[in-house]
Every structure is written in structure tokens, then in C-alpha cells.
N, C-alpha and C positions, 0 to 999 in steps of 0.2 A: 717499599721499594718503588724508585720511576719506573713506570710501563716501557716494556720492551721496546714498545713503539715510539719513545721518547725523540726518535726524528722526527717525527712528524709535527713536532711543535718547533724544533731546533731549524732544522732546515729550512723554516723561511725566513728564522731571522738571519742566516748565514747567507740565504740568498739575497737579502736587503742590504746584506754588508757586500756581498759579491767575493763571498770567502776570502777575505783579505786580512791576515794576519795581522795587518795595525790597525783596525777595527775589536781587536779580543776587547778591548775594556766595553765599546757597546753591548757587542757582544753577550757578554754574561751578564750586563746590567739587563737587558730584556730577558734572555734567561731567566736570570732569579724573578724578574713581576711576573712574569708566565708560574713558576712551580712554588716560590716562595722562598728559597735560597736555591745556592747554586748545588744539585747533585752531583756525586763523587761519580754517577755514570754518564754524568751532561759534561763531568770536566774529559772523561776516558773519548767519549764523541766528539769531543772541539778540536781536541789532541789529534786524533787521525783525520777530522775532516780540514782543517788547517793548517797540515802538517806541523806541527810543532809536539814537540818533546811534550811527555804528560806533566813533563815538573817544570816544565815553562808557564802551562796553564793553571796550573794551581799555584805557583808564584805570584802570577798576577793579582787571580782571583782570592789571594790572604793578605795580601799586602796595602786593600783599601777597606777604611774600614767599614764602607755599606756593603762591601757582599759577606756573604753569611757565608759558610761550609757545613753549616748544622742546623736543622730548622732551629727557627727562633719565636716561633709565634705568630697566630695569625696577624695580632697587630700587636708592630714592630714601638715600643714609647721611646725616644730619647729626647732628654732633656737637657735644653741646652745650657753649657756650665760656662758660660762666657763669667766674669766677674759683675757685669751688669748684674745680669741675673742673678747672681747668691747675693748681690746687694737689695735686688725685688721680692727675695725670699723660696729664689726656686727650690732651694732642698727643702725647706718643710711640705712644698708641695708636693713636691717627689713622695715624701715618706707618707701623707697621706694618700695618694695613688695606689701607692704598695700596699697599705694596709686595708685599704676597700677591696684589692683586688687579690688578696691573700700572697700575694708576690713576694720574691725578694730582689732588692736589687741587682744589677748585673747577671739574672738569671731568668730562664724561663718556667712560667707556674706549669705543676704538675699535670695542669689538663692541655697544656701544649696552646692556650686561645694567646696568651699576653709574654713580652719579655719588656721588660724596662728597663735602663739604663741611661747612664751620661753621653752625651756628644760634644765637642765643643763649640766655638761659635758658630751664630746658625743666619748671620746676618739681618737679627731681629732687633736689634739692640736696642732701637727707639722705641719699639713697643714688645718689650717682655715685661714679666718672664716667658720662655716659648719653648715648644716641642715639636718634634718631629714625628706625626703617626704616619708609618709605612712610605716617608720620604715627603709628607705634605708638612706645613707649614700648619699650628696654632699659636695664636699670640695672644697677650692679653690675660696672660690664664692667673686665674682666682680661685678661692676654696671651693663656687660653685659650680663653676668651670670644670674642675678638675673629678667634683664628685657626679656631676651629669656622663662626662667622660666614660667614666668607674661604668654609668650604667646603661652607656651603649656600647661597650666592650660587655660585659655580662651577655646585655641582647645579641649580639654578632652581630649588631647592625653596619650597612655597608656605609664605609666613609662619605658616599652620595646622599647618604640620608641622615647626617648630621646636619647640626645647624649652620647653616652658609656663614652666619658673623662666626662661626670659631674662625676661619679661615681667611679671612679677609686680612691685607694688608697692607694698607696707605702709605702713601708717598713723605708725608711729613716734610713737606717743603719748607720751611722757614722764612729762607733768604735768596732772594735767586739775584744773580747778576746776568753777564752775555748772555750765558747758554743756556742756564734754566729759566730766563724771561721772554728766551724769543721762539719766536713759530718759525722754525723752519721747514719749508715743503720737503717730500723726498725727492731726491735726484737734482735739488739745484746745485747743491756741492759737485757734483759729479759733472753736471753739465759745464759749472764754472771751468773745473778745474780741465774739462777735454776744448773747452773754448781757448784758455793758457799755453796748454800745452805740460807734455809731462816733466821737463826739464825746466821750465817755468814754476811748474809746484814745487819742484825741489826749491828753485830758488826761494818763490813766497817764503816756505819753510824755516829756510835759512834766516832769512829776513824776520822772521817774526819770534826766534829764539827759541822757539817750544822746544819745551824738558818731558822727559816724562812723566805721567803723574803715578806711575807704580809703585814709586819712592827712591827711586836710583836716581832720577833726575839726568838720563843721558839724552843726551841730545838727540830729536827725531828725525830733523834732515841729515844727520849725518849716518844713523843707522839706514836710513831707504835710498840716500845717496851710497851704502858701501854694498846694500843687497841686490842693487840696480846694477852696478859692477862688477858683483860678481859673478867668476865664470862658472855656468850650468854643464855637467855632464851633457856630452855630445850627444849619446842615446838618448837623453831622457831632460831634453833643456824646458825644466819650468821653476819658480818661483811660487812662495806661497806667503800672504796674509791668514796671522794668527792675533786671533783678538784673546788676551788673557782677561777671562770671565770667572775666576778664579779668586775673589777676595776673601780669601780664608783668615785675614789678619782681626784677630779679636778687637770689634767696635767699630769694623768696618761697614757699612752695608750703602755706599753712593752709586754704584755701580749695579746693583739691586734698583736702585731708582732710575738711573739713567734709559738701562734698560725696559722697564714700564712703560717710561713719560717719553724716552726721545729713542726709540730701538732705530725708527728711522735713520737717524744722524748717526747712528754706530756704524748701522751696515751704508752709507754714505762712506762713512770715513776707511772702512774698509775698501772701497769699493775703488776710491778716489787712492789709497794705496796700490790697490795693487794695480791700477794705469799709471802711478807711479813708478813701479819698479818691472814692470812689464809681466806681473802677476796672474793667474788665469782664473786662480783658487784660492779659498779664505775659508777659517777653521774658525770657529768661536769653541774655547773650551768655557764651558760654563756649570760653576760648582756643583756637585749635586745636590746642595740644600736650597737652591733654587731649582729645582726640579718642576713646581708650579708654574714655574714660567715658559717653560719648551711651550707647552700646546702655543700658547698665542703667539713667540718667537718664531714656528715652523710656520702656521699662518701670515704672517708679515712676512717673511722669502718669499710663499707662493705668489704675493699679491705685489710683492715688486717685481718678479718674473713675470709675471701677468700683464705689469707697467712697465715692461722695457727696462727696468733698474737692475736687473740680474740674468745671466744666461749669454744666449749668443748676441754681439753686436750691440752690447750696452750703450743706450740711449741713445740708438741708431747710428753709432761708433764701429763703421766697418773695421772688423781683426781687432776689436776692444771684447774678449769676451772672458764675462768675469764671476761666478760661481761661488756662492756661501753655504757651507754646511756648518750642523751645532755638532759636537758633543760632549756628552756630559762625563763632569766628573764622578768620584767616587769615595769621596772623602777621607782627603789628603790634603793638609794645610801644606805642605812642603809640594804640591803640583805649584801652585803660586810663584816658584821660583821656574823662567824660562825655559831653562833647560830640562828641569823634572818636567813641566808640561809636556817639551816635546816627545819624552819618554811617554807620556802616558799617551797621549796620541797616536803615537805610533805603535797603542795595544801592551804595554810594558810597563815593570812595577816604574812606582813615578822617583826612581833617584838621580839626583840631578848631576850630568853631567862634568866632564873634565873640560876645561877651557885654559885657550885654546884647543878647536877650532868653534868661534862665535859663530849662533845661529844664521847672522848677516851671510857668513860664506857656506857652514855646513849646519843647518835647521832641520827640519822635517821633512823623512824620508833620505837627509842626503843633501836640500838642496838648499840656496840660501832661500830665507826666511824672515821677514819681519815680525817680530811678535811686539804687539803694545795693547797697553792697558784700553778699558773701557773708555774713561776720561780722556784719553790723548788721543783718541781715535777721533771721538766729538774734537775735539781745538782741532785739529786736522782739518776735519770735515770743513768747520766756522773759516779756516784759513784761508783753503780753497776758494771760498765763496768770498770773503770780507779784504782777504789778504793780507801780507806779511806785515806790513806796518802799520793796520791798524790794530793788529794784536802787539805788535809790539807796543804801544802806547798803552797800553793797561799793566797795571803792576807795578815790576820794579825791571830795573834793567837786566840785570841777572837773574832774575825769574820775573819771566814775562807772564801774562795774563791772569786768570783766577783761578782760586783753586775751590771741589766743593768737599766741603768737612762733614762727617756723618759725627754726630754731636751725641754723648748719650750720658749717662750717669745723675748727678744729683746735678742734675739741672730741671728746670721749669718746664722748658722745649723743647725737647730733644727732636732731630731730626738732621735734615740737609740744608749746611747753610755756604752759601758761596761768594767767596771775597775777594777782591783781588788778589794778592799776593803782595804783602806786606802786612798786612794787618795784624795788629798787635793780639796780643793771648788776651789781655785784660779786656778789649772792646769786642773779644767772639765772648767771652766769661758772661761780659755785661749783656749781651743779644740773645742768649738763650738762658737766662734769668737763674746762672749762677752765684747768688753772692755770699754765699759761705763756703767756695771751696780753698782746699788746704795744696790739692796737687793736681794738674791735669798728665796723664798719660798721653802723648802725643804718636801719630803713627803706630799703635796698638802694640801687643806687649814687644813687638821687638825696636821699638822707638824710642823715647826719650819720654822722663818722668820729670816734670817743672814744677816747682816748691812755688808758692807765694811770692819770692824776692824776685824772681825767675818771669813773672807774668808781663812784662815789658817788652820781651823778648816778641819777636816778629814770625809768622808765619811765611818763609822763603828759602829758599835752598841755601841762600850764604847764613842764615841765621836757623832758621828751626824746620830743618825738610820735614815731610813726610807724606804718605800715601793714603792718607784723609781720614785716618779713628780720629778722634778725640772725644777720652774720657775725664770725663771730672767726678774729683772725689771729694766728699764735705769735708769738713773741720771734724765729724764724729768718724769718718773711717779710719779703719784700722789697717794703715801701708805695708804692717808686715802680709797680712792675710792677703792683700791683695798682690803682693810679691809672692806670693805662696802659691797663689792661683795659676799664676803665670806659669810657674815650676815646672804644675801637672801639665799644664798646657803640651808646655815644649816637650818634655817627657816624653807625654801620651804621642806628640806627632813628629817625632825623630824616624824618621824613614830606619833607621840601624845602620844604617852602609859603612858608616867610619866608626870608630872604637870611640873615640874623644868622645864624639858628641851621645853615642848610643849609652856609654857607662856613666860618661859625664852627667847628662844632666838626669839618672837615673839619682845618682850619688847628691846630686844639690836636692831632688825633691829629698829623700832619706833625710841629709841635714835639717832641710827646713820643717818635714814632720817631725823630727827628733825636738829642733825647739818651740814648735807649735806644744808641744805634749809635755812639756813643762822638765824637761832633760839634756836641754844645751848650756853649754857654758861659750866660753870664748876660743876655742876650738871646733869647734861649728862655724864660727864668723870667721878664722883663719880658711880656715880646708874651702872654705864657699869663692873667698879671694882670688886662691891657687886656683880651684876648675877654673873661674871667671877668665884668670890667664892664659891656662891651657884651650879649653874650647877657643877661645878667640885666635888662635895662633895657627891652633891642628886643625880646624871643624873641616871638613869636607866641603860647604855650603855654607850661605849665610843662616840658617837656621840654628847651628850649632855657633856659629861667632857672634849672634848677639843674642842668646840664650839666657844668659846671664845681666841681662841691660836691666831689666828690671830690677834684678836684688840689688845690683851694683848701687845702681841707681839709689835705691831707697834705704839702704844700706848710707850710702852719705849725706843724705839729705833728711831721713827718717829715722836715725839711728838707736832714738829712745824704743822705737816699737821693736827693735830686735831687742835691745839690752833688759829693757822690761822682764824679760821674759826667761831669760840666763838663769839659771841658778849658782853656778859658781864660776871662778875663774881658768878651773882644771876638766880635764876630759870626763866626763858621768855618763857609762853606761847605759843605754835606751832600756835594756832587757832588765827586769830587775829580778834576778834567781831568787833571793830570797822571798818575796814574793809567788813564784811559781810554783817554787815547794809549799804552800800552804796546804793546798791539797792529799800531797804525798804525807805530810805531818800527821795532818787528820784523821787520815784514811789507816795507819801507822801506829797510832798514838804517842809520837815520840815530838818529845818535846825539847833534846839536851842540846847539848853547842855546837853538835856534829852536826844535827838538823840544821842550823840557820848560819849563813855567809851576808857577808856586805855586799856591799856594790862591786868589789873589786874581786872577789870570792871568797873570802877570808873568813874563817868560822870566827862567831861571833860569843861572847857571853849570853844565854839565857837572861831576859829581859833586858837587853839594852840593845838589842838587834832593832834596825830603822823599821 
């Protein structure tokens, strides 16, 4: 049981928060590192010290899936199940893990030290396969990686006294263009753009085209032009900058980089935002499988407060005062979408929102709100400082500037590579030493899947958008399995809120294990069609409307890997009854006609039953 005295560790994280009920997801995240999951008397304590209903806090705290409600193990393994990974061979490592450490998957060993399990992408992609011990980052992992592991888990050695290389993980730079080639100081963006003037940066903005790069591709002067006019509660007139640090999109991880190599230029572009729209405050939510990175992130705020770049009177800009906090996620691919972020921010399970009203007029807390990606925050910042039509000069007309690609799969190179915006699929294939692939995945599993005839095609919003994965698959992969992947994926991170998309793509995984397991016919590929239609129509979110892009996808383009695999043309049962009574046969010793049924249940004749 937690000690009576269990306030005494709660209470200063409540007072760090300043008991403020859209801080619960901090909250219980420092909670659970303090005791090791969240207690059923830490949830009864937050309930009355935050006034909120007890099944408001235990909502939240079930609905992501890094907090626990049941211990789980001193250390916590998840292995990340991106498709990368099961292409590097993460499940057999998995199953060696387990069986050094007498575990079973999905569950925790009888002595309470280990629990192991799956996570999904962990923003390693360039260098997996990878795992998560107790929220940290290992990459790179090998057979003897994984058996050294086994035997500082045995010793309870503390993760400070493993070996530094498991932990480490490089930028993999490749290709830099503007913004990953150049040195830019902190606060010159900031300084440029208070030299402008704030209705000057809008205009730059406008001028220089910039789209998003989250993958919606909406225009950024026009969202800080509409949150700069919109009217604020009387009582309570402020405005907020929210950086989406949230790239949960499988094979994404640029924004993992940007943040390393240019945190500077983020919080710039933040910064330079919100003198934009007359902003006081800025949120970075940031996943929590970059958890590794808070320590030096929270570092970097102080040292620009320090420099004048944060706080009161930024950059000696009397009545410019402008204020950055992180916090983290809690693993939820579906925060990634705006509106679930603001939910989770404001301390709440993360499901996203009814629109209208856009966060531009009602955001976070109530008020408007700019929320933009990592990458558009940097083009922002470079705008600021460079201006509108020098970025418009890069690229293409309709998608102005570069964009950077987190590159992974059966390639040579994997990493970050950044191109203008048009750049053909065939000459990034060629730059990161693809030359046996059969399909790239673009924009990660909910983006677009391009066949070989397909590689012509142009990376840019009028031609092939996306929010920066790409994967490549050889000539030897297998497109259904990797349409499979995607399945669980969506499955596993369907918030539930709507019916469509909670039963829906429960029902397309079912299908697609039914014909992985050698039991589909062509009644599988129908029923997969119809959800495809349904989700796309009803889903609540974009999560659930392109849920299905994948199979769709490789379904028309890869159609031997499903048909392969068929056995007939008519509906065939998954369950095979005759089969299950083997045992009852046995045990019985009966052996006549009444003992054995088909497929369909039909008693069969004594030796000619399947």
C-alpha cells in the first residue's frame, strides 16, 4: 500500500503545477517517476486536491498509454513496433529478451523487477531496432545488446550505470539545405522581426507562402493573421503559442532532430509568433518518447531568459513579454492532431475536438491559439530574419520552400534529408542509396504508398504532400505484412470516442489476421473495402478517415500479396471446431460422425473430415 503520508511527495508536485487542473497529465506523469505507477490513492488525492471528480482523474490517467494503474516492473521494456523495426528484426529480439529474462510478453515477471511489451513508433527509425527502458531511448540493439541488457536487469542496476553508447542518438544528417546548413544566432529572428514590426511579419509571411509542414499544408499567415483578430474574453484577454512536438506519425522523427541541432530557431519561431499575434505564452507539447530531451530543452529556456530572449521585455521590447513552457506527452499518437493536443493540455483524455470553433478563435483554455508544427515554426523564424520573397524563391510556387524528409527503411542512409520542394521521389530513392526499392510509404502509415511507375511523382502539396516519413520498402518486402502493421498500429491508437473508427479498424485488423493465418477468401478483401468507405465518411478525426490508406493503397497496387494468400473464393471460418474438439475426442475416446464437423459445422463422415 502507498504510505499514509503519500502527500508529502504529491504536494510538491501540485505546488509546481500551482494546483491547476490543465496541468493533471504533468501531473501524474511526475507522480508515477516518483512511486512507479500511478496509485489508486494518489488518483483519490489529486481528485480532492484539484477538485475534480475521481473518474475524471482516472480517465485521464487510463487513456495514455505510459501511465500504468498497476505496478509494472521496476523496468518498464517496450519495444518499438514501428515496421522499420520488424523489418531490423525487433521481434526475435523481443523473444530473446523474454526468454533470458524468464518473462512473458505483455506481462510482468513473477518477481515484479521486469514487464516487457510493444509500443509503437518511438521516433528511432534511422537507427533501430529501439526500446524504451523506463521512458529512455536505446537504439541500435543487437543480440548482444539485448543479452548484456538481460544482465543489468538481473543486477537492478541503475539505468545511470549502464553503458552511455546504449543511449546515445545522432542527428543523421544527410542533406541539409536553408535551414539545416546555416548558423543561426538565438534571438536574431526575434530582433529582425520587433525591428518590422508585427503587422510587417504577417505580411513577410504572406509573401513568402508558407504551408504547414504537419501535413495539412494550411497556410501560416493566414492562421496568425485570424488568431491576431480574434476577439479575447474581456476578463481574461491573452493569446497563446503552441508548438506541436508531437510527431507520433510512424517513420517520422525530423523534429526529434530539429530540436537537438536548432531548439534555438524553435523557440525563436515561437517567440517571433507570439509578437505576432500579440501572444504573452507558448506551450511546446512534446511526445513523451522524447522524454530524453526535456533535461537540455528546460536548460535552453533558462539560458534564453538569462539572454533577454524569454520573460519580461523580450529583447529589451518594452510590453513584449513573452514566456515558454514544455509539456510532455504521454503516449498518444492521436495528441498529434491539434485539437486532441489542446485537450491533452488542458490536463484531459486527448480526443480531439468538434470543429467549428478553430483553435485560431477558441484554443487553449478558451482563447485563440496558434498551434504549428516544429518545422514551420523554424521557416517562420528564417522569415522573420530573411524575409517573404526570399523564401518564396525556393521551391515551387505553390509550395514554397524546403521541406526535411526523415528517410528510413531499405535504404543505405537513413536519416534527414532536405530538399526543396519539388523534388522528385526517384532523385531522394537515388540520395539515400535506395536502389532496389518496390514502394515508398510517404507521410507515414496515414499517407500515401507509391509503386515504382509512381516514383516521378514530386514531393509538394499539389503533387505528393506530406509531414516528412518516408519509408522505403525493397523488392523482397512483403506489402501485405506491411499493410498489416499499419492495421495494429491504428487499432492500438484509436482514442475510442466514435464507433466507426473504435469497431472499425478493430474489425480490419481481425480481417487482415484472418488472412495473414492462411483463412481469407475474397470476402475479407470485400468487408476491408466497405470499412475503408465507412471510416472515411463517419470517423470522428482524421485518424479514423485515413485508417485504411494503407490497405487501400496496397490493396491496388500490391494486389498479388493479398490474393496469394486467399484460399478460396467463398467465406472460411477463422475458428476451425473440428480442430478444437481433438482434445474432447481424446480425452472421450470417441471417434464416430457425431465427434467431427466441417468448417461450416456439419457432421462429417469418419475419415474424410479436413
Amino acid at each position: 500500500m502507498l504510505d499514509s503520508n503519500h502527500g508529502l511527495y504529491l504536494e510538491p508536485i501540485l505546488a509546481r503545477y500551482h494546483l491547476r487542473p490543465e496541468n493533471l497529465v504533468q501531473i501524474l506523469r511526475e507522480a508515477q517517476e516518483h512511486f512507479g505507477y500511478v496509485h489508486p490513492d494518489a488518483l483519490d488525492y489529486l481528485s480532492v486536491k484539484l477538485n475534480l471528480p475521481r473518474a475524471r482523474v482516472e480517465g485521464v490517467a487510463s487513456f495514455y498509454t505510459f501511465f500504468h494503474l498497476q505496478p509494472c516492473g521496476k523496468y518498464r521494456v517496450l519495444f518499438s513496433d514501428n515496421i522499420t523495426d520488424r523489418m531490423l528484426g525487433n521481434q526475435a529480439l523481443m523473444e530473446r529478451l523474454c526468454r533470458n529474462l524468464w518473462v512473458e510478453a505483455g506481462k510482468m515477471s513473477e518477481d515484479g523487477l521486469v514487464s516487457v511489451d510493444y509500443t509503437s513508433c518511438t521516433g528511432m527509425c534511422d537507427q533501430g531496432p529501439a526500446l524504451l527502458v523506463n521512458g529512455q531511448a536505446i537504439t541500435r540493439l543487437s543480440a548482444e545488446r539485448i543479452d548484456r541488457i538481460c544482465e543489468l536487469i538481473r543486477a537492478q542496476a541503475p539505468l545511470a550505470d549502464w553503458p552511455p553508447e546504449y543511449f546515445v542518438v545522432t542527428d543523421n544528417i544527410r542533406r541539409s539545405d536553408v535551414l539545416l546548413a546555416g548558423d543561426w544566432p538565438a534571438g536574431e529572428s526575434i530582433r529582425a522581426a520587433i525591428a518590422r514590426g508585427a503587422e510587417a511579419v504577417l505580411e513577410e509571411l504572406k509573401l513568402s507562402n508558407l504551408r504547414g509542414r504537419g501535413g495539412a499544408g494550411f497556410t501560416t499567415a493566414t492562421k496568425w493573421e485570424s488568431a491576431r483578430a480574434a476577439p479575447c474574453p474581456a476578463d481574461k484577454p491573452e493569446r497563446f503559442v503552441v508548438c506541436n512536438a508531437d510527431e507520433g506519425e510512424p517513420g517520422t522523427f525530423k523534429d526529434r532532430v530539429l530540436l537537438t541541432r536548432h531548439a534555438d530557431l524553435v523557440f525563436d519561431g515561437m517567440t517571433v509568433a507570439g509578437f505576432a499575434i500579440g501572444a504573452a505564452k507558448g506551450l511546446v507539447y512534446l511526445r513523451g518518447e522524447y522524454h530524453y530531451l526535456l533535461p537540455a530543452l528546460l536548460a535552453k529556456l533558462e539560458e534564453r531568459r538569462g539572454n533577454g530572449l524569454l520573460g519580461k521585455a523580450v529583447c529589451a521590447q518594452p510590453g513584449f513579454d513573452f514566456d515558454i513552457e514544455i509539456h510532455m506527452g504521454a503516449g498518444a499518437y492521436v495528441c498529434g492532431e491539434e485539437s486532441a493536443l489542446l485537450e491533452s493540455l488542458e490536463g484531459k483524455r486527448g480526443v480531439p475536438r468538434n470543429r467549428p470553433p478553430f483553435p485560431v478563435t477558441c484554443g487553449y483554455l478558451g482563447q485563440p491559439t496558434v498551434v504549428n508544427n516544429v518545422e514551420t515554426l523554424c521557416k517562420a523564424a528564417l522569415i522573420a530574419l530573411k524575409g517573404g520573397a526570399w523564401y518564396a524563391s525556393l521551391g515551387t510556387k505553390q509550395s514554397t520552400g524546403t521541406k526535411l524528409l526523415s528517410i528510413s527503411g531499405d535504404v543505405e542512409n537513413p536519416g534527414i534529408y532536405e530538399y526543396p520542394f519539388g523534388v522528385s521521389v526517384a532523385q531522394v530513392l537515388n540520395d539515400c542509396g535506395a536502389g532496389n526499392a518496390q514502394a515508398v510509404q510517404v507521410s507515414g502509415a496515414s499517407g500515401i504508398c507509391l509503386a515504382m511507375h509512381e516514383f516521378s511523382r514530386r514531393i509538394a502539396f499539389e503533387d505528393v504532400p506530406t509531414a516528412g516519413a518516408f519509408m522505403v520498402f525493397g523488392a523482397h518486402r512483403d506489402m501485405f505484412e506491411v499493410a498489416r502493421n499499419f492495421a495494429h498500429f491504428f487499432a492500438h491508437e484509436s482514442c475510442g470516442f466514435c464507433t466507426p473508427c473504435r469497431v472499425g479498424t478493430s474489425l480490419v485488423v481481425n480481417f487482415m489476421d484472418k488472412i495473414a493465418n492462411g483463412h481469407g477468401s475474397q470476402y475479407e478483401i470485400n468487408e476491408i473495402f466497405k470499412i475503408h468507405r465507412l471510416l472515411h465518411a463517419a470517423s470522428h478525426c482524421g485518424l479514423g478517415q485515413t485508417a485504411c490508406n494503407p490497405i487501400f493503397d496496397t490493396l491496388q497496387k500490391f494486389r498479388p500479396a493479398y490474393e496469394q494468400r486467399l484460399r478460396s473464393l467463398d467465406f472460411e471460418p477463422a475458428f476451425d471446431l473440428d480442430q478444437a474438439l481433438a482434445v474432447a475426442r481424446q480425452m472421450t475416446g470417441r471417434n464416430d460422425a457425431g465427434a467431427h464437423f466441417d468448417a461450416h459445422g456439419r457432421e462429417v463422415e469418419v475419415g474424410v473430415q479436413s
